[in-house]
N, CA and C atoms as a LAMMPS dump frame, in Angstrom:
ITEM: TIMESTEP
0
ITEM: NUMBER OF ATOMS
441
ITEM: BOX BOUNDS ff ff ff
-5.0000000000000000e+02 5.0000000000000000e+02
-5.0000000000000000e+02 5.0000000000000000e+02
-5.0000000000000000e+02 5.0000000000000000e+02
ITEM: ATOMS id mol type element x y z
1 1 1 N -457.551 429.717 251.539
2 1 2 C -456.735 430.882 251.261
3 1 3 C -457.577 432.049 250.767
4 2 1 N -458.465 431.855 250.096
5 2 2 C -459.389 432.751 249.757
6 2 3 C -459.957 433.944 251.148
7 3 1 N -459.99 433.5 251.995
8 3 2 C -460.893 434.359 252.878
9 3 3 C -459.373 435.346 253.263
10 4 1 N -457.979 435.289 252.69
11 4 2 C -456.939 436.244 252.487
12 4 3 C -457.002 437.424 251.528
13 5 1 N -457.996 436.893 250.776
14 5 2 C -458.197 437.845 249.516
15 5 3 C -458.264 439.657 249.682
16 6 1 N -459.125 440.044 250.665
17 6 2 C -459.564 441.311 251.177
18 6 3 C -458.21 441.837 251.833
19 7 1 N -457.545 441.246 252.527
20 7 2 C -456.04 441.729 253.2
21 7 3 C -455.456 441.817 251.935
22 8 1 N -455.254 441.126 251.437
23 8 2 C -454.352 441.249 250.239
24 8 3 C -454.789 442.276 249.087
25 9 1 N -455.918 442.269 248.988
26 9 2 C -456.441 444.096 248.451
27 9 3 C -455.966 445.039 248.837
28 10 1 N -455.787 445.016 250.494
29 10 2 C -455.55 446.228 251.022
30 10 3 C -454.379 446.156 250.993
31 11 1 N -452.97 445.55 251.318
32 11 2 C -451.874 445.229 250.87
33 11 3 C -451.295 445.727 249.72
34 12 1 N -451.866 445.234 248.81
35 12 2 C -451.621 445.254 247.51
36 12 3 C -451.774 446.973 247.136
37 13 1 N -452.931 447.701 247.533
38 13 2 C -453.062 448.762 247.222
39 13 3 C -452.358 449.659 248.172
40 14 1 N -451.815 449.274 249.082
41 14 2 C -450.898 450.412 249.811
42 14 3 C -449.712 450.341 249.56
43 15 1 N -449.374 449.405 248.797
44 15 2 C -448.108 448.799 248.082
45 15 3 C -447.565 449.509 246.95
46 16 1 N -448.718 449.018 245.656
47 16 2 C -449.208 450.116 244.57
48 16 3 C -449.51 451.092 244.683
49 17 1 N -450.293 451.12 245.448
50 17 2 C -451.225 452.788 245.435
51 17 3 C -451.995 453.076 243.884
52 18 1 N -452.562 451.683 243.556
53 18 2 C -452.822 451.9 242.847
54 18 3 C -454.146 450.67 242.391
55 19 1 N -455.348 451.267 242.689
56 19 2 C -456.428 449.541 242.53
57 19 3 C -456.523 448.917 241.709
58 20 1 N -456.86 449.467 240.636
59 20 2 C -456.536 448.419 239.113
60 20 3 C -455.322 447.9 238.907
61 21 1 N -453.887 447.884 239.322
62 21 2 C -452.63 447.606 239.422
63 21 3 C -453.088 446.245 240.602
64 22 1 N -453.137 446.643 241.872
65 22 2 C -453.579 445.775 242.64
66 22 3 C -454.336 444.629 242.194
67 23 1 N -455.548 444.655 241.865
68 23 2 C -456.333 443.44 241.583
69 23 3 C -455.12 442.324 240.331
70 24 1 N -454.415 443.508 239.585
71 24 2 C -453.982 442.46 238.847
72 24 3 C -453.349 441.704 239.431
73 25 1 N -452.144 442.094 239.988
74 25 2 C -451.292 441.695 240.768
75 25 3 C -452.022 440.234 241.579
76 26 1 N -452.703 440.71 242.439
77 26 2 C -453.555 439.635 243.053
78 26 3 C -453.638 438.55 242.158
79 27 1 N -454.38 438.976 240.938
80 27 2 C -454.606 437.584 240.193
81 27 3 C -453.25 436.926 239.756
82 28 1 N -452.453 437.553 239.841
83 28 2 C -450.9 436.896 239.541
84 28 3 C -450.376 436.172 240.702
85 29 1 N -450.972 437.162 241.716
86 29 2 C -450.345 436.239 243.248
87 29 3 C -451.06 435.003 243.394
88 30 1 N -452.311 434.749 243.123
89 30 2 C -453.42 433.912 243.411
90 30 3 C -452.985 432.616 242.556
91 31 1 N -452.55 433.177 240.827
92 31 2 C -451.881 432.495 240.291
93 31 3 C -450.708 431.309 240.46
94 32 1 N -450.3 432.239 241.245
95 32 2 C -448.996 431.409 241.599
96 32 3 C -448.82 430.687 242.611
97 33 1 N -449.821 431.168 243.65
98 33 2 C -449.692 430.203 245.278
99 33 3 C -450.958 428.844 244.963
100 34 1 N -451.324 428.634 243.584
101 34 2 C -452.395 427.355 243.413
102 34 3 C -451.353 426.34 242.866
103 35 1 N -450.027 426.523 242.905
104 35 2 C -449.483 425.145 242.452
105 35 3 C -448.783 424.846 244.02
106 36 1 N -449.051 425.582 244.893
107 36 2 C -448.859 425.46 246.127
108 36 3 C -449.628 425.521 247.488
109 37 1 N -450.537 425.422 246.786
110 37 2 C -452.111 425.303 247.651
111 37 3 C -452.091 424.296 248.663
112 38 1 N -451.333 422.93 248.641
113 38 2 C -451.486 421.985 249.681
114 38 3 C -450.386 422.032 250.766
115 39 1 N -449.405 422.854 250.6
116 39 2 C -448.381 422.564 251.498
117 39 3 C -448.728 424.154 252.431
118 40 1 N -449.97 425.084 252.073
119 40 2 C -450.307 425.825 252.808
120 40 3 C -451.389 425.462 253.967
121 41 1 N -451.673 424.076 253.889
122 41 2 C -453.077 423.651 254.706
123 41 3 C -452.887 424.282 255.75
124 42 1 N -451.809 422.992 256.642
125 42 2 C -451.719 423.28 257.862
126 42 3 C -450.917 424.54 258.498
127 43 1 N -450.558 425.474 257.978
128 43 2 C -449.709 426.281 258.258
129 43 3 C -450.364 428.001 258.222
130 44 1 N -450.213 429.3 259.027
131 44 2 C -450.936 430.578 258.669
132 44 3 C -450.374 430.668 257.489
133 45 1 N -451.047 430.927 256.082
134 45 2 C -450.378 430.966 255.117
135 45 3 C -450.178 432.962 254.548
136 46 1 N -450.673 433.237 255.762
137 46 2 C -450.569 435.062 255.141
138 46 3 C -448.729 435.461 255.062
139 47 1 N -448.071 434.951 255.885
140 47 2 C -446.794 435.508 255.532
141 47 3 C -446.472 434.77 254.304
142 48 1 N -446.421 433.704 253.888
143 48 2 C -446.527 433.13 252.47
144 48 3 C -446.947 434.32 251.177
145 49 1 N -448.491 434.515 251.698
146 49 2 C -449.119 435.326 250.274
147 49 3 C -448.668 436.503 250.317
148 50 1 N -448.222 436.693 251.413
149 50 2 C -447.458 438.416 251.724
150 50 3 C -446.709 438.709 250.555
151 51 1 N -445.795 437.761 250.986
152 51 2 C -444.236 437.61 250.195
153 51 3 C -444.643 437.331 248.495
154 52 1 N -445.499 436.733 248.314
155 52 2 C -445.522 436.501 246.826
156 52 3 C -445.893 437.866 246.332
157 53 1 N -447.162 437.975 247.123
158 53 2 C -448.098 439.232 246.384
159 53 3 C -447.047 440.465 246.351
160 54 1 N -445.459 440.673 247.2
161 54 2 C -444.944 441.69 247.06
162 54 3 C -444.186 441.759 246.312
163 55 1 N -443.362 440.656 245.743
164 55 2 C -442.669 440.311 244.791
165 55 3 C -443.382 440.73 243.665
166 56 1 N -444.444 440.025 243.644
167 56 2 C -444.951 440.495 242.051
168 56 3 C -445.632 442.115 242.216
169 57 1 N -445.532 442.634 243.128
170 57 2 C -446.101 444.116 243.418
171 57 3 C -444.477 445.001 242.903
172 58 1 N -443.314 444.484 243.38
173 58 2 C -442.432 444.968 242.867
174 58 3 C -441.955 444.754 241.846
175 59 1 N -442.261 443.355 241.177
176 59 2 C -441.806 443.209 239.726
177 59 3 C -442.665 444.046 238.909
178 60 1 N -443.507 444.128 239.025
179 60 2 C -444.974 445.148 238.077
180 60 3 C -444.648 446.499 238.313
181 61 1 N -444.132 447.211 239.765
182 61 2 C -443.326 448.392 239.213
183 61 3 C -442.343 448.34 238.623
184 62 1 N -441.144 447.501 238.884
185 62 2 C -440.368 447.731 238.264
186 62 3 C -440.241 447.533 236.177
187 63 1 N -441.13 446.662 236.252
188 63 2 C -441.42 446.448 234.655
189 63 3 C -442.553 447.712 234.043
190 64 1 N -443.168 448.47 234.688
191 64 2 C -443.782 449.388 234.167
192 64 3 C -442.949 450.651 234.825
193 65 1 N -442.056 450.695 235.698
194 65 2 C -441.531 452.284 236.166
195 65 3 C -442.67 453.172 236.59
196 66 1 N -443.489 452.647 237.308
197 66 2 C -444.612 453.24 237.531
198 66 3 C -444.424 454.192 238.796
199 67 1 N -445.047 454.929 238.971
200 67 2 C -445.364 455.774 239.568
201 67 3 C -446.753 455.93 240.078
202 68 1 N -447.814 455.523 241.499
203 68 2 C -448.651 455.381 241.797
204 68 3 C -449.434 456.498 241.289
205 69 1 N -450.935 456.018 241.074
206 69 2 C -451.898 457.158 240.914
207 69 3 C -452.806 458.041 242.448
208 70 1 N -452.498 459.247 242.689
209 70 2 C -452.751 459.845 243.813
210 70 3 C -454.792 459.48 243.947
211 71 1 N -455.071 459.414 245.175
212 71 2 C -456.095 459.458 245.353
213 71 3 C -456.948 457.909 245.539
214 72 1 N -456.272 457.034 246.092
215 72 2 C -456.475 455.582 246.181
216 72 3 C -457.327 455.532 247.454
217 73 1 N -458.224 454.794 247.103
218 73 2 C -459.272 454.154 248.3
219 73 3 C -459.105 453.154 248.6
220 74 1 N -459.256 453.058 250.118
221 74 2 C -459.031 451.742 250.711
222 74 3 C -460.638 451.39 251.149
223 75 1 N -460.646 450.082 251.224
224 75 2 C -462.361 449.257 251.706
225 75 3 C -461.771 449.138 252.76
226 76 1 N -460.775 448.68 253.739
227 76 2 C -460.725 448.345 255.164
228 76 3 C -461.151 449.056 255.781
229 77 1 N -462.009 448.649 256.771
230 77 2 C -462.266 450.26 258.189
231 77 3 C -461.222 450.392 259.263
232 78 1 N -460.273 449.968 259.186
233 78 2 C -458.785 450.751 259.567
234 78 3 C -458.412 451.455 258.97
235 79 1 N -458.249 450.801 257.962
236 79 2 C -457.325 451.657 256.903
237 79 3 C -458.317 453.124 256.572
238 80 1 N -459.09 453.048 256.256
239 80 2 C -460.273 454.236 256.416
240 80 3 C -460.04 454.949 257.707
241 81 1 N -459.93 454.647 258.335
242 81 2 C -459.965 455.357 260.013
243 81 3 C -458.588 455.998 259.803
244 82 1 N -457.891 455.619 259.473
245 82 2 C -456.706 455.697 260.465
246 82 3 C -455.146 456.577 258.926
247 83 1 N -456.015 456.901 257.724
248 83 2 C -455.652 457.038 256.655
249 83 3 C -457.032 458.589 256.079
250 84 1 N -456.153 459.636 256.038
251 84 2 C -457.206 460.91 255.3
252 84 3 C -456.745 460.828 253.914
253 85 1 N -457.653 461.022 253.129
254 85 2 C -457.736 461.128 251.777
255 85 3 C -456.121 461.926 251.503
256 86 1 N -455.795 463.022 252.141
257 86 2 C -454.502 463.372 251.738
258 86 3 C -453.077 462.813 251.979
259 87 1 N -453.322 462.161 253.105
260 87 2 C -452.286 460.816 253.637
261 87 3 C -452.172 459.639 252.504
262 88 1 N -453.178 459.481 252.436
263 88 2 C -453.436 458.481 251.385
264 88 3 C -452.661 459.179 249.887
265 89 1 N -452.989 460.236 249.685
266 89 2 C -452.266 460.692 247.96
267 89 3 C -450.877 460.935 248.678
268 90 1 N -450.374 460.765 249.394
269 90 2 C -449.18 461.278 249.837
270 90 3 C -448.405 459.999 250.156
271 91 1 N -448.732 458.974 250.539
272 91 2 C -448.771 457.493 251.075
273 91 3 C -448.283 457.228 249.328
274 92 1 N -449.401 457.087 248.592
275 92 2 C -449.104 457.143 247.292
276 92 3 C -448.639 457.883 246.247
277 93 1 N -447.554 458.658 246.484
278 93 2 C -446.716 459.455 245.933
279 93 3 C -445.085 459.06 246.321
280 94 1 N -445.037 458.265 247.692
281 94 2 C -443.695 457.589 247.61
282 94 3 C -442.869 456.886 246.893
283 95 1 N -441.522 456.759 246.766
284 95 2 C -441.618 455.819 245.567
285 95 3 C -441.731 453.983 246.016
286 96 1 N -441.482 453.243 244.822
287 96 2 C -441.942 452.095 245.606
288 96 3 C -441.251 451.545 247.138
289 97 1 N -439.979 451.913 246.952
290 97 2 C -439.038 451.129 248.417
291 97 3 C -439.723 451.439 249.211
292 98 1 N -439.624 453.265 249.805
293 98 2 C -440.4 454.113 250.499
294 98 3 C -441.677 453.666 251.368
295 99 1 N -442.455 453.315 250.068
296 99 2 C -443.808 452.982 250.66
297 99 3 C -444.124 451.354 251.033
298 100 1 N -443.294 450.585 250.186
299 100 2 C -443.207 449.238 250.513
300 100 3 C -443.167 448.794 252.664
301 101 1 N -441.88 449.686 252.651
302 101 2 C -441.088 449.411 254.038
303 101 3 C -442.076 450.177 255.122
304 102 1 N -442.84 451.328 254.479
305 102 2 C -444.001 451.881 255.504
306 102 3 C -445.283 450.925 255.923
307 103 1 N -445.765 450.031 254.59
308 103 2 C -446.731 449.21 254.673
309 103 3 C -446.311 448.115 255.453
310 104 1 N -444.967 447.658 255.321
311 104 2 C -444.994 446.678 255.979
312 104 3 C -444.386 446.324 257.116
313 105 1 N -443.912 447.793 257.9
314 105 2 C -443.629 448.072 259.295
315 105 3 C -444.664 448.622 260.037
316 106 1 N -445.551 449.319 259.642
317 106 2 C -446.854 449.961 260.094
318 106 3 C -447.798 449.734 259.914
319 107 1 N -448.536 448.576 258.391
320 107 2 C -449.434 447.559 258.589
321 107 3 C -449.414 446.575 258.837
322 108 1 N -448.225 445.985 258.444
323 108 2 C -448.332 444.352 258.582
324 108 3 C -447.2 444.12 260.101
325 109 1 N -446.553 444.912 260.542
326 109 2 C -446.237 444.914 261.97
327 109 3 C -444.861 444.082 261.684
328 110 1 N -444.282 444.061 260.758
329 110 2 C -443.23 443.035 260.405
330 110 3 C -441.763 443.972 261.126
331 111 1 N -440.655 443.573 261.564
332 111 2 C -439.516 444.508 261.738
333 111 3 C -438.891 444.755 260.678
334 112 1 N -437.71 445.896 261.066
335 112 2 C -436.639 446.039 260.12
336 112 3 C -436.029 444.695 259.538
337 113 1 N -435.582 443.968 260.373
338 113 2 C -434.835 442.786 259.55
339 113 3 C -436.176 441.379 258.998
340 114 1 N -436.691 441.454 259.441
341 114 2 C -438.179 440.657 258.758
342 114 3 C -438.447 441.59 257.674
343 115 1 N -438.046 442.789 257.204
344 115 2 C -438.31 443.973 255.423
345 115 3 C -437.44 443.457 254.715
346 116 1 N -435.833 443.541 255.63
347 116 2 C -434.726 443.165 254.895
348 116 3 C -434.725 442.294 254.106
349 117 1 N -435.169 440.884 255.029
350 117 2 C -435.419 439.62 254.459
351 117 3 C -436.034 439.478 253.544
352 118 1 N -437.237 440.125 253.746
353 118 2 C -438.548 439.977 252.381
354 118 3 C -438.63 440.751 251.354
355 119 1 N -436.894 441.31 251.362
356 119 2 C -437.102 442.624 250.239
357 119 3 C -435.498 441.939 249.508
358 120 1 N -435.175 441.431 250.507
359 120 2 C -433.359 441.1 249.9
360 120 3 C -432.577 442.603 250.088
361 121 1 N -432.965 443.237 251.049
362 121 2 C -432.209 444.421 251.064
363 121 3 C -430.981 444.287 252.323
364 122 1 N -430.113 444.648 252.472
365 122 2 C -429.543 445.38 253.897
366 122 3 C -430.379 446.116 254.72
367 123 1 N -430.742 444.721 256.244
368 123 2 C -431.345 446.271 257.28
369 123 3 C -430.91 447.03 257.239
370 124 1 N -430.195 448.032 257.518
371 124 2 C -429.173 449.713 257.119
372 124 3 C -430.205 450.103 255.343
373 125 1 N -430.252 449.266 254.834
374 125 2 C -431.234 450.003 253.55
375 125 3 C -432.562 450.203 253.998
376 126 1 N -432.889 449.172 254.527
377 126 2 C -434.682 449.542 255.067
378 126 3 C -434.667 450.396 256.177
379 127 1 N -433.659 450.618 256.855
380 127 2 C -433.605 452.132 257.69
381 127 3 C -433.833 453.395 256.753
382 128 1 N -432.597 453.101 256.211
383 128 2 C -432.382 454.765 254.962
384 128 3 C -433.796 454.871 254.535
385 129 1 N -434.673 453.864 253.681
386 129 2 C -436.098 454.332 252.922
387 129 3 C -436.963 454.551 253.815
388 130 1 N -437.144 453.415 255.273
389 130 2 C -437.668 453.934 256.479
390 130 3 C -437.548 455.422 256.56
391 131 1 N -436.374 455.988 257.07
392 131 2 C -436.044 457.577 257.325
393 131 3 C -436.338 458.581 256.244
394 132 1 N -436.112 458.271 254.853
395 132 2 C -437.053 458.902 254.274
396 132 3 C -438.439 459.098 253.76
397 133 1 N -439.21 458.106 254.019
398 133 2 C -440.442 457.923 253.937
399 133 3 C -440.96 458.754 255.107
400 134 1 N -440.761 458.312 256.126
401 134 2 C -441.207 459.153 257.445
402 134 3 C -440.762 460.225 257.233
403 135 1 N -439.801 460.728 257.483
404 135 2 C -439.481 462.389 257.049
405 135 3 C -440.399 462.746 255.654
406 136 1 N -440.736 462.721 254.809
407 136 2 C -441.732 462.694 253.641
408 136 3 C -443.005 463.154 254.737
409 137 1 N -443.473 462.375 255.154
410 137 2 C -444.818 462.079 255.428
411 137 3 C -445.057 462.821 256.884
412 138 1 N -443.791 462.911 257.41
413 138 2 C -443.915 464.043 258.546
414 138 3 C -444.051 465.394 258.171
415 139 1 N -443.317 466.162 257.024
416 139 2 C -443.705 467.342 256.097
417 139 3 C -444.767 467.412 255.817
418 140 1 N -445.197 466.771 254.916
419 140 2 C -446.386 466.231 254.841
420 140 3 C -447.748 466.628 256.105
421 141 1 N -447.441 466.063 257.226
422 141 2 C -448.402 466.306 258.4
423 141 3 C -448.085 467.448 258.734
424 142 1 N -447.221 468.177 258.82
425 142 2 C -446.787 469.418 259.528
426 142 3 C -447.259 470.566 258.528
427 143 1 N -447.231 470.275 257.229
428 143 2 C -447.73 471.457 256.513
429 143 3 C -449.441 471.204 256.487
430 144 1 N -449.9 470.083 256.606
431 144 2 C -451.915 470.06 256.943
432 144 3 C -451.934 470.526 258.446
433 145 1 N -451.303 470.41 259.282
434 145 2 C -451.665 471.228 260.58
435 145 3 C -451.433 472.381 260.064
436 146 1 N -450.592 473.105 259.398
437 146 2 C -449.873 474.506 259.44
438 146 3 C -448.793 475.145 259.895
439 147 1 N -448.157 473.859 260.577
440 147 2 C -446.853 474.297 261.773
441 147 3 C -445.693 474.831 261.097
C-alpha cells in the first residue's frame, strides 16, 4: 500500500489545498487502513484509500471550518502540467464540497453517482457543487485570458 502514498499526497492536497493539512490527514488515513492491511492484498486497494483519506479530509475540515491556504504546490508532473499557479489558488479557494467533487470527477475520473456514493450526497447535490465549482473556475479562466 505504501507505493499509494504519492497519489494520496496529491489527493489529499487538492482536496485540502492545503500540504501540512494533507500529510496529516495521510497519517490518519495510513492509520486507519493498518488494521485493514490484509483484506487489501488481493484486491486494487486505491478506491479503498480514496475513500478513507476523504472522509478524514472532510472530517478535518469540518472540525477545523477551514478554509484552504491559496498557493499550494503539487509534486505530480500532471498535476504541474496541467494546473498554473493561479488555477491552483483558485482550485484552493473553493469551498470544501466544490473542490472535493472537482478532484474527484477530473482527477480521479470517478462519475457523478460514484461522488454521490463516496460523499453520501444526492447525485442532483454533486451536480449543484459540480455547477458551481465550474462556473467559479470558468470566471476565473475568462478573467486570466481577459475576455
Amino acid at each position: 500500500m505504501q507505493c499509494h502514498t504519492g497519489r494520496l499526497d496529491q489527493f489529499l492536497g487538492r482536496v485540502l489545498g492545503n500540504v501540512h493539512s494533507a500529510e496529516d490527514v495521510r497519517q490518519d488515513t495510513w492509520s486507519s487502513l493498518w488494521t485493514h492491511r490484509e483484506q487489501l492484498r488481493d484486491v486494487d486497494p486505491w478506491p479503498y484509500i480514496r475513500a478513507v483519506g476523504l472522509r478524514k479530509a472532510i472530517d478535518r475540515m469540518r472540525g477545523e471550518k477551514c478554509r484552504p491556504k491559496a498557493g499550494i504546490e503539487f509534486s505530480e508532473p500532471l498535476a504541474a502540467r496541467t494546473l498554473t499557479h493561479g488555477l491552483q489558488d483558485e482550485l484552493a479557494r473553493l469551498g470544501r464540497d466544490e473542490r472535493a467533487v472537482l478532484v474527484l470527477f477530473f482527477w480521479e475520473g470517478l462519475s457523478v453517482r460514484e461522488i454521490a456514493d463516496l460523499l453520501e450526497v444526492p447525485p442532483g447535490t454533486v451536480k449543484t457543487w459540480m455547477f458551481r465549482a465550474r462556473r467559479r473556475m470558468k470566471g476565473f479562466l475568462e478573467k486570466e485570458r481577459g475576455e
